[in-house]
SEMI-882586 format. One record per atom (N, C-alpha, C, CB): residue in one letter; x, y, z. Coordinates in steps of 0.2 Angstrom, whole numbers, plus 2048, in hexadecimal, padded with zeros to 3 digits. Atoms other than C-alpha are relative to their C-alpha. Glycine has a CB too. Layout:
<recs>
aXYZ
...
</recs>
This chain:
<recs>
x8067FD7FE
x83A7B1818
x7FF8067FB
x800802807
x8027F7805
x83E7C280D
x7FE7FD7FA
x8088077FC
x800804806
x83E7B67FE
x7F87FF7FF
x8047F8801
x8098027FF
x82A7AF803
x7FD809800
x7FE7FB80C
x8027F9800
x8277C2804
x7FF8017FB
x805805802
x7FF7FF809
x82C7C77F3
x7FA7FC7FE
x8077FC7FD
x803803806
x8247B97EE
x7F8801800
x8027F77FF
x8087FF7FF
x8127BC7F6
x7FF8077FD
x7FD800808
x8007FA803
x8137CE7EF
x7FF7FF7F9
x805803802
x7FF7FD809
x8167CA7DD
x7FA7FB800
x8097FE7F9
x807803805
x8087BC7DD
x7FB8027FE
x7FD7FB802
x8077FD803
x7FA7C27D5
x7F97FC803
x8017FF7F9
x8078017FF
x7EC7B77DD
x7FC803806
x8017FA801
x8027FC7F9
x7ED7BF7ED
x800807802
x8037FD805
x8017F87FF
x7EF7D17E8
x805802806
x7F7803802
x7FF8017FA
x7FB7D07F6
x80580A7FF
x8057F7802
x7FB7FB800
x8057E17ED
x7FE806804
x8018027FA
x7FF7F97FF
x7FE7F07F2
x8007FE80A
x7F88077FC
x8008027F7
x8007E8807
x807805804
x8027F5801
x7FB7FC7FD
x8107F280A
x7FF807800
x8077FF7FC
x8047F9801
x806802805
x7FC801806
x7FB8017F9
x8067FF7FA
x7F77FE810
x8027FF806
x7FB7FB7FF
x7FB8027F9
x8037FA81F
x800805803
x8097FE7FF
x7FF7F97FC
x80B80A81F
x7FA805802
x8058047FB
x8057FA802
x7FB81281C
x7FB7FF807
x7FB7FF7F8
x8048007FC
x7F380982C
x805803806
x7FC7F8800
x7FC7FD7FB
x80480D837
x7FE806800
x8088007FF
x8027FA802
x80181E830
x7FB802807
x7FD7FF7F9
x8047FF7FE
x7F081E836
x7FF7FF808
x7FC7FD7FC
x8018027F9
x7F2817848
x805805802
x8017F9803
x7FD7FA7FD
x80082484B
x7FE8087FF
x8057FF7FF
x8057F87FF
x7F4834846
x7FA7FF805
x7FD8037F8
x8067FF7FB
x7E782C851
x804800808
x7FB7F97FE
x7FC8007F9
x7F482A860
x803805800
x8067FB803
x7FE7F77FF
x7FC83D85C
x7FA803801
x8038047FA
x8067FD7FE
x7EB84385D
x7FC800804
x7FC8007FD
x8018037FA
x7E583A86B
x805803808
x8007F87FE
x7FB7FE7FB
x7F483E876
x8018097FE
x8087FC7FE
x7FD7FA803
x7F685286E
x8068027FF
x7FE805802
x7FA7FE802
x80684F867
x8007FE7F9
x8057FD804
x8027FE807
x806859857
x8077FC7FB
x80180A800
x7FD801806
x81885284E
x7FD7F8800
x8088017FF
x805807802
x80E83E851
x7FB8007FC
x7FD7FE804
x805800805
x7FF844847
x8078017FA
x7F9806802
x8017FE806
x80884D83C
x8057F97FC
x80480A800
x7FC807803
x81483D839
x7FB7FA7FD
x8047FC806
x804803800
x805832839
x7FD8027F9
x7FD800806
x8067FF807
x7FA83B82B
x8068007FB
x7FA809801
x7FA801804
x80B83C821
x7FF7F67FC
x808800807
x7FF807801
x80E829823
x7F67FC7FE
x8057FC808
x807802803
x7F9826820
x8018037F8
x7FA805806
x7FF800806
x7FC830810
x8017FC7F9
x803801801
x7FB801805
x80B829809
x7FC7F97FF
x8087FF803
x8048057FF
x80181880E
x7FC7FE7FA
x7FE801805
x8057FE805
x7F181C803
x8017FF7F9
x7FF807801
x7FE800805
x7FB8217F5
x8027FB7FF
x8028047FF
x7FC806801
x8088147F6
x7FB7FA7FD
x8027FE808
x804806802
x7F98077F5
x7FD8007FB
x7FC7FF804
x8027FF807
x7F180E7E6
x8038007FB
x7FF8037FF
x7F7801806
x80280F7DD
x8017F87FE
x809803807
x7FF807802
x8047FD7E1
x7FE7FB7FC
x8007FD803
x806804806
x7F57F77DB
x8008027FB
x7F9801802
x8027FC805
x7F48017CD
x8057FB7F9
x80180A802
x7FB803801
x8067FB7C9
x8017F67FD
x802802805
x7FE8037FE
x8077EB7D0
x7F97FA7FE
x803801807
x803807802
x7F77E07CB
x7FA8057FB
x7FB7FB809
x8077FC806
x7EA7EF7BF
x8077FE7F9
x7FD80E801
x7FB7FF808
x7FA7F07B2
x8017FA7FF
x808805800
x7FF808804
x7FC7DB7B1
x7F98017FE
x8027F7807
x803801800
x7EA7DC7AF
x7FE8037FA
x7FE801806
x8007FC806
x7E97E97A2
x8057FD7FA
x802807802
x7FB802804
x7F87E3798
x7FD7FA7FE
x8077FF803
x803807804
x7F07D1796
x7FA8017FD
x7FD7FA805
x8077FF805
x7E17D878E
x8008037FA
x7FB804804
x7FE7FD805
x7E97E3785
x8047FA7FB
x805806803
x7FD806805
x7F37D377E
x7FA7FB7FE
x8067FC802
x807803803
x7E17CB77D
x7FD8017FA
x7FC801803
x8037FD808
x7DB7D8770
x8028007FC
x7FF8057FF
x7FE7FF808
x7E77D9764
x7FF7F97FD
x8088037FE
</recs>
């Protein structure tokens, strides 16, 4: 199963990389909306943390994980 994991992550048709980013970033988000809702301050403050790290995370991936194959082939297009 870890194996099928990996492998949906590195294909490239389905953009599947930056999904471990956008995961954490939705956990994140549902646990600053249940600390805020309940007024328990270290659940937000955990929540908008893990919403963050999430955000970033996912733009990292992408940026990484399917813009830099995308750039690189074009760049070997031009020359």
């Amino acid at each position: 199963m870890l194996t099928a994991l990996m492998g949906a992550l590195r294909d490239e048709h389905g953009h599947a990389g930056p999904l471990p980013g956008m995961l954490a970033g939705a956990v994140g988000a549902i646990a600053l909306g249940i600390g805020a809702a309940t007024d328990t301050g270290w659940l937000s403050i955990v929540g908008g943390i893990g919403l963050a790290i999430g955000i970033v995370g996912a733009f990292l991936m992408n940026h990484i994980m399917v813009e830099y194959e995308i750039y690189s082939r074009i760049e070997k297009l031009e020359k």
